[in-house]
N, C-alpha and C positions, 0 to 999 in steps of 0.2 A: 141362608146358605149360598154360599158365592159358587161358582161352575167351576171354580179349583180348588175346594176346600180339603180333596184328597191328599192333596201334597204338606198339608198346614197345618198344625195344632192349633187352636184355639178359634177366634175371629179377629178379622182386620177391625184395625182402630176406626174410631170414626175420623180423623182428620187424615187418613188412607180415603175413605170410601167419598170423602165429601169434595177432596181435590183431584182422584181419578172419576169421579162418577160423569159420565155424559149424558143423562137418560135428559137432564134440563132441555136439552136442546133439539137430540137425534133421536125422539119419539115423532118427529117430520118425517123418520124413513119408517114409521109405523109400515103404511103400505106396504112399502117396497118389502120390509123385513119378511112381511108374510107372504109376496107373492114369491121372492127368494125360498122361502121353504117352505112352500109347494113344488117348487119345480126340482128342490132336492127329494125331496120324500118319492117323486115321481119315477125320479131318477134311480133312486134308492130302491125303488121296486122293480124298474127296468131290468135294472144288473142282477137281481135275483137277493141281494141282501137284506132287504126285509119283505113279508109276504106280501100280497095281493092284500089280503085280509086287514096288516099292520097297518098299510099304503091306505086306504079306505077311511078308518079309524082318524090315521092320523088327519089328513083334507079333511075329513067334518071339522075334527078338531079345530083347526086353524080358520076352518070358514068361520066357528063359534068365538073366536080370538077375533076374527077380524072386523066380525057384529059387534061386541065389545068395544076394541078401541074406537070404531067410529060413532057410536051411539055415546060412548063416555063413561059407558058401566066397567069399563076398566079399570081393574080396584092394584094401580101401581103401588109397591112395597118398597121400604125402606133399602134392602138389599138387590134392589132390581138397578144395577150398575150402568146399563146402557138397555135401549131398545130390544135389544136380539137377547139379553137375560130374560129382562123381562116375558116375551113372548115364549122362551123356551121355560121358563118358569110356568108360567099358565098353561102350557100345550102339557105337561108333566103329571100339573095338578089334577085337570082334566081327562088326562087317556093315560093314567098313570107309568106302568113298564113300559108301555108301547109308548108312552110319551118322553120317554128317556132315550128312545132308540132317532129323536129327531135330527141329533147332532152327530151322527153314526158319519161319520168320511168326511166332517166340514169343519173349519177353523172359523170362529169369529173374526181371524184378519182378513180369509177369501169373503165370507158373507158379509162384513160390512164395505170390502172393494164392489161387490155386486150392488148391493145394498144403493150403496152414492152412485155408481155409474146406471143403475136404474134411474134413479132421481133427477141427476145431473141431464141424463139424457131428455127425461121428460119436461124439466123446466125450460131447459135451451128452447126446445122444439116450442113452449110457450112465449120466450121471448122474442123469436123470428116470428112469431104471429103477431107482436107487439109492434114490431121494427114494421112490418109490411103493413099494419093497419096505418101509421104514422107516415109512411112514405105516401099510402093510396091521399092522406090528409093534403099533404104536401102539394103532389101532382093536380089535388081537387082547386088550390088554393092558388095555383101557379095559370091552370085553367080558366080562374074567373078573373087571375089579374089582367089578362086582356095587352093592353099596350098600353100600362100605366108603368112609370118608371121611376126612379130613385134613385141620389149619389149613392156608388160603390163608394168604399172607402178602404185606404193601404193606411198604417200609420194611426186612423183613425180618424184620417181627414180623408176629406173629399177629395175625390181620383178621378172618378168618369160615372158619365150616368149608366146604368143597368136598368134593362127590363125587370120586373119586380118576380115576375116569374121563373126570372133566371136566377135571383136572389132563393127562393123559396128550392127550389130544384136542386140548387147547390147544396144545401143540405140532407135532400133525398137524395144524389148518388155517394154522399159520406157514409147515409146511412144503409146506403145500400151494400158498401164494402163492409159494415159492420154483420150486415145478414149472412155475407159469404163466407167472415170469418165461421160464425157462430154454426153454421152448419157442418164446415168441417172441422170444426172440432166436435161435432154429433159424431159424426164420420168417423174420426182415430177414437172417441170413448166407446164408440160400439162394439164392445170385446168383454165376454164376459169372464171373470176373477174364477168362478165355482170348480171346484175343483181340485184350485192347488192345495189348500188346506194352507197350515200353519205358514207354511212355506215352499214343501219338498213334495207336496202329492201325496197320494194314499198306498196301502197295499190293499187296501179291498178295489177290486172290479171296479172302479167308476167309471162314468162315462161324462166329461164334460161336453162333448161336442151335442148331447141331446138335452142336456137342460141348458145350455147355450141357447138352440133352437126353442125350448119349453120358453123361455122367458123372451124372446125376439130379440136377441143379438144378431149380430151380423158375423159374430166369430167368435171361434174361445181365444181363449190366451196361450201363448206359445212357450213360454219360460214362467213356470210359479214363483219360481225367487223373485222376477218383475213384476207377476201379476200380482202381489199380497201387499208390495213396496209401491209399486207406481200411483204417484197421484199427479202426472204432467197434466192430466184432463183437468185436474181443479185448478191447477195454473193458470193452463190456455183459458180455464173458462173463464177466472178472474181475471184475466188478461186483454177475453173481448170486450166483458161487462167493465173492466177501468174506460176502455178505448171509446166503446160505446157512451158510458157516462160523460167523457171528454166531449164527445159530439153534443150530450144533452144540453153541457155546460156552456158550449161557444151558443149554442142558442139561446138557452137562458137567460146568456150577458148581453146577446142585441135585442130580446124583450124588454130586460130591465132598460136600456137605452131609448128604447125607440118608445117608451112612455111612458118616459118622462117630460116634460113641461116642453125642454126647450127641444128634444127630436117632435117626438108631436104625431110621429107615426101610426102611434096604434093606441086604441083606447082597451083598457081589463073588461071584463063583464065583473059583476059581481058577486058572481057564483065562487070567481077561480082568481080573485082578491082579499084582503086584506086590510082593513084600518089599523088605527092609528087607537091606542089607549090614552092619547093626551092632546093630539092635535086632530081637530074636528075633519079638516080638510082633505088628510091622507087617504090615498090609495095605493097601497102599496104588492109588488109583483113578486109576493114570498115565494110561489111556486118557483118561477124564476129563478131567484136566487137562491134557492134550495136545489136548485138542479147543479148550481154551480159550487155550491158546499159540499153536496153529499157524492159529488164523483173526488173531490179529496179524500173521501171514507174509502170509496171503493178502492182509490187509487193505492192507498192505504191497507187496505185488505190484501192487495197483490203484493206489496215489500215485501208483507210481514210474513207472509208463507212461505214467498222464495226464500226468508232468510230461514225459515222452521228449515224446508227442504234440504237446505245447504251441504249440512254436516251429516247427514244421517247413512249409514253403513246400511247392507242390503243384511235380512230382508225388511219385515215388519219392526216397527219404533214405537213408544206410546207417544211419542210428539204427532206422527199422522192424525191424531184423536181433532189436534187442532186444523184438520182440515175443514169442518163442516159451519161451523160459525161464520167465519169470513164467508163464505159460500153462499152458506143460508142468507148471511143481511145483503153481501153484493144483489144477489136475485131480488131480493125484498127492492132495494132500493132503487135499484135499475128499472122495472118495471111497473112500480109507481111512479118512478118520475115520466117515463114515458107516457104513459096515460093522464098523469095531469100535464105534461106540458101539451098533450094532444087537445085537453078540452080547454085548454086556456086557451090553442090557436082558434080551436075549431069556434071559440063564442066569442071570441075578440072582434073588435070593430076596428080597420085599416083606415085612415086621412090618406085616399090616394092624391089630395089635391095640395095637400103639404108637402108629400113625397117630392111630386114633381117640380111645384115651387124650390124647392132645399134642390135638385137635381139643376136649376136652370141656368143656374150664375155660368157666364160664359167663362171661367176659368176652366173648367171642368172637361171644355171643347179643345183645350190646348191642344192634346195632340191629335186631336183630328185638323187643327193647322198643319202642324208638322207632317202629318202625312198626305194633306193637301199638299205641298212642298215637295215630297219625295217623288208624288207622281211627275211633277215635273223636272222630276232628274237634280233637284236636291239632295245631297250628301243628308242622311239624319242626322248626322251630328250638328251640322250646319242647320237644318231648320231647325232643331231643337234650340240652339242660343239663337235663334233669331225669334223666335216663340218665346223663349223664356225671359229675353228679352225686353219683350211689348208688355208681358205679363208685369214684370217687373217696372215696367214706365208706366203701365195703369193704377198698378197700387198706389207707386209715389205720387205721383202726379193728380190722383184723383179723378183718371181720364178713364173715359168710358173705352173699353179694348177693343169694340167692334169697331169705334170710328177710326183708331190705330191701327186697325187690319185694313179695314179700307183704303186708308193713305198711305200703304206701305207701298213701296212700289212693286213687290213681288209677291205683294198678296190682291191687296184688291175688294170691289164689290163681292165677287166669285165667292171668296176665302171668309168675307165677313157672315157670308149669307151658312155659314156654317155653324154659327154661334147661335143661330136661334134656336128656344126652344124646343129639343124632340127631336131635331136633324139630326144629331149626333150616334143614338141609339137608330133610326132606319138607316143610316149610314154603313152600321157594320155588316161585312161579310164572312167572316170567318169563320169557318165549321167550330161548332162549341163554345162561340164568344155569345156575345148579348144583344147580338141585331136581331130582328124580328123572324128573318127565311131561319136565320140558324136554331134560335128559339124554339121555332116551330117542328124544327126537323127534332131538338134536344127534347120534345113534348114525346113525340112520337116514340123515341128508344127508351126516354124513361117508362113511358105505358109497355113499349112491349121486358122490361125489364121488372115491373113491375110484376106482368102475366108470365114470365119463367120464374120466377120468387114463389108464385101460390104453387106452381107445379113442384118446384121443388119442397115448397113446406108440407103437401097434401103427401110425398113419397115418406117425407121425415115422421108425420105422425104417422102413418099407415106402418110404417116397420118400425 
């Protein structure tokens, strides 16, 4: 029996119930569905429309629904359409009349808007504890590099040498701007749906501003026609978790690089690797490269909604059905990849002495010529071609550049003594850049940036 079979003669076909059904998937808002109606039924007693008595009946009931789905003795039917059937099926079977009266003032489009922004809310609030434990990784890993350094690289060649810890860092404040998305989008989805019904509201007495509060929102909804229709949260969310995946993937791809034979950087452990079914030799960084594949899925998941969203008239559509999928796997896959690519860092072994070899070649000091040159009242454009220059007569010529810096007559011993290596990195001064003072100072705001993150994640799960 379907929850509209009033309006119908006969029963829906099976190729109706098998390409509308959603329970495959949105039996994940199990939970959510039952603590949503609890705090209706709550509600529902509040205003005076059903007793005290009914109000009692029905919470046992549902605590007995929610022993069931979590133990597994939940015996789902063939006609159990989506989650919230199902469950109001079973609450019926159970507390028979009084179990009919559960859906008394509530539309399946406001309860499943509740339903996901319950969910949605709770998972974000797991993913920013994912993003901060990988950041704490980061800042750990940037700590112990000490003053070991490595070519940065523009183009994908060598550019300038960098602290290794300023390498590491730089990916903890990307992912730090991913933490602040993610929280305010906790922020705008914290508004809860219950309430508006199908679309327009009730005439019985409801109250949404107290099962608002019953469920720990931070507000109700202000327009039903918006609150039944809106899914901008499942966007935004899939919008961090693409952004985020993007960040997982720029790291994934200088993993797969840096070891490999000829970077040399970092060795796998073999927990958080991979062989080869045909060549003995293979070690290969699937995690990696899975980080870099599966943020295409995500990326993927966010099109495809925007484009579902598109067209749709206000209020409720059955196309919204396809919100929770894309949803579901984004979080899936986001948050596995972050924890394996954390234990891949976290057991990996670094060649800091390769690092700084590949860092040394004095090309790399070029423009700390160049701006050896500007202190002394050199036009940059001018020591640039006069750098670029030498650079240029050392390749061709096969001449060593220091002894060319030396013999220049506007550079000198001074100028050459710049090209050794490691000068280059204590060299710099720039707030933010990758001298050692600035370094030290970027250790320090990322720690205290780190310790506003917990505070901010301890308010997020707490409300």
């Amino acid at each position: 029996m379907t929850l509209w079979h009033g309006r119908f003669e006969g029963t829906p076909s099976s190729e109706l119930l098998a390409y509308t059904q959603s329970l495959s998937f949105d039996k994940r808002l199990a939970h959510d569905d039952v603590a949503c109606s609890k705090a209706h039924v709550k509600g529902l007693a509040a205003s005076g429309i059903i007793s005290e008595e009914e109000s009692l009946l029905l919470l046992s009931t549902l605590d007995q629904v929610e022993a069931e789905l979590e133990s597994g003795d939940f015996d789902f039917q063939y006609s159990d359409e989506d989650i919230h059937t199902a469950v109001e099926r079973r609450v019926t079977e159970l507390a028979g009349d009084t179990g009919a009266k559960l859906h008394t003032g509530r539309s399946r489009n406001d309860q499943v808007a509740t339903d996901l922004r319950l969910f949605t809310k709770r998972e974000l609030g797991s993913v920013c504890s994912r993003i901060l434990d990988f950041q704490k990784l980061l800042l750990g890993l940037a700590e112990s590099a000490e003053d070991v350094y490595l070519p940065g690289y523009t183009h994908l060649q060598k550019a300038q040498p960098v602290l290794l810890a300023h390498y590491f860092l730089a990916h903890g404040w990307a992912l730090g701007r991913d933490f602040d998305r993610v929280v305010e989008t906790i922020d705008r989805l914290d508004v809860s749906p219950l309430g508006a019904g199908a679309l327009g509201g009730s005439s019985l007495p409801l109250d949404p501003d107290f099962v608002s509060a019953e469920l720990g929102f931070g507000r109700r909804f202000e327009n039903s026609l918006d609150a039944v229709s809106d899914r901008d949260f499942v966007a935004e969310s899939l919008f961090d978790l693409a952004l985020l995946g993007v960040h997982l993937s720029r790291i994934g791809e200088e993993i797969v690089l840096w070891s490999t034979e000829e970077f040399g950087y970092l060795r796998l452990d073999d927990a958080y690797s991979t062989g080869s079914s045909m060549l003995p030799q293979k070690k290969n960084p699937d995690i990696a490269e899975l980080a870099r594949g599966k943020s295409g899925r995500v990326i993927g998941s966010l099109t495809g909604f925007l484009a579902t969203l598109k067209g749709l008239p206000l209020s409720y559509n059955r196309d919204l059905q396809e919100d929770k999928e894309p949803l579901f796997d984004a979080l899936n896959q986001i948050s596995l990849g972050i924890s394996s690519l954390s234990g891949l860092l976290a057991s990996a072994s670094f060649d800091f002495s390769r690092m700084r070899r590949a860092a040394d070649s004095p090309y790399l000091c070029a423009v700390d010529l160049a701006e050896w040159l500007v202190k002394r009242g050199v036009p940059f454009r001018q020591a640039h071609v006069i750098v670029g220059g030498l650079v240029r007569d050392s390749l061709e010529r096969h001449v060593d550049l220091g002894e060319l810096v030396e013999a220049h007559p506007q550079l000198g011993t001074e100028a050459a003594e710049l090209l050794v290596p490691g000068v280059s990195v204590e060299r710099r001064r720039s707030l933010g850049g990758s001298g050692v003072e600035a370094v030290y100072v970027q250790l320090e705001n990322f720690r205290s940036l780190v310790l506003r993150e917990e505070m901010q994640l301890q308010a997020v799960v707490k409300h």
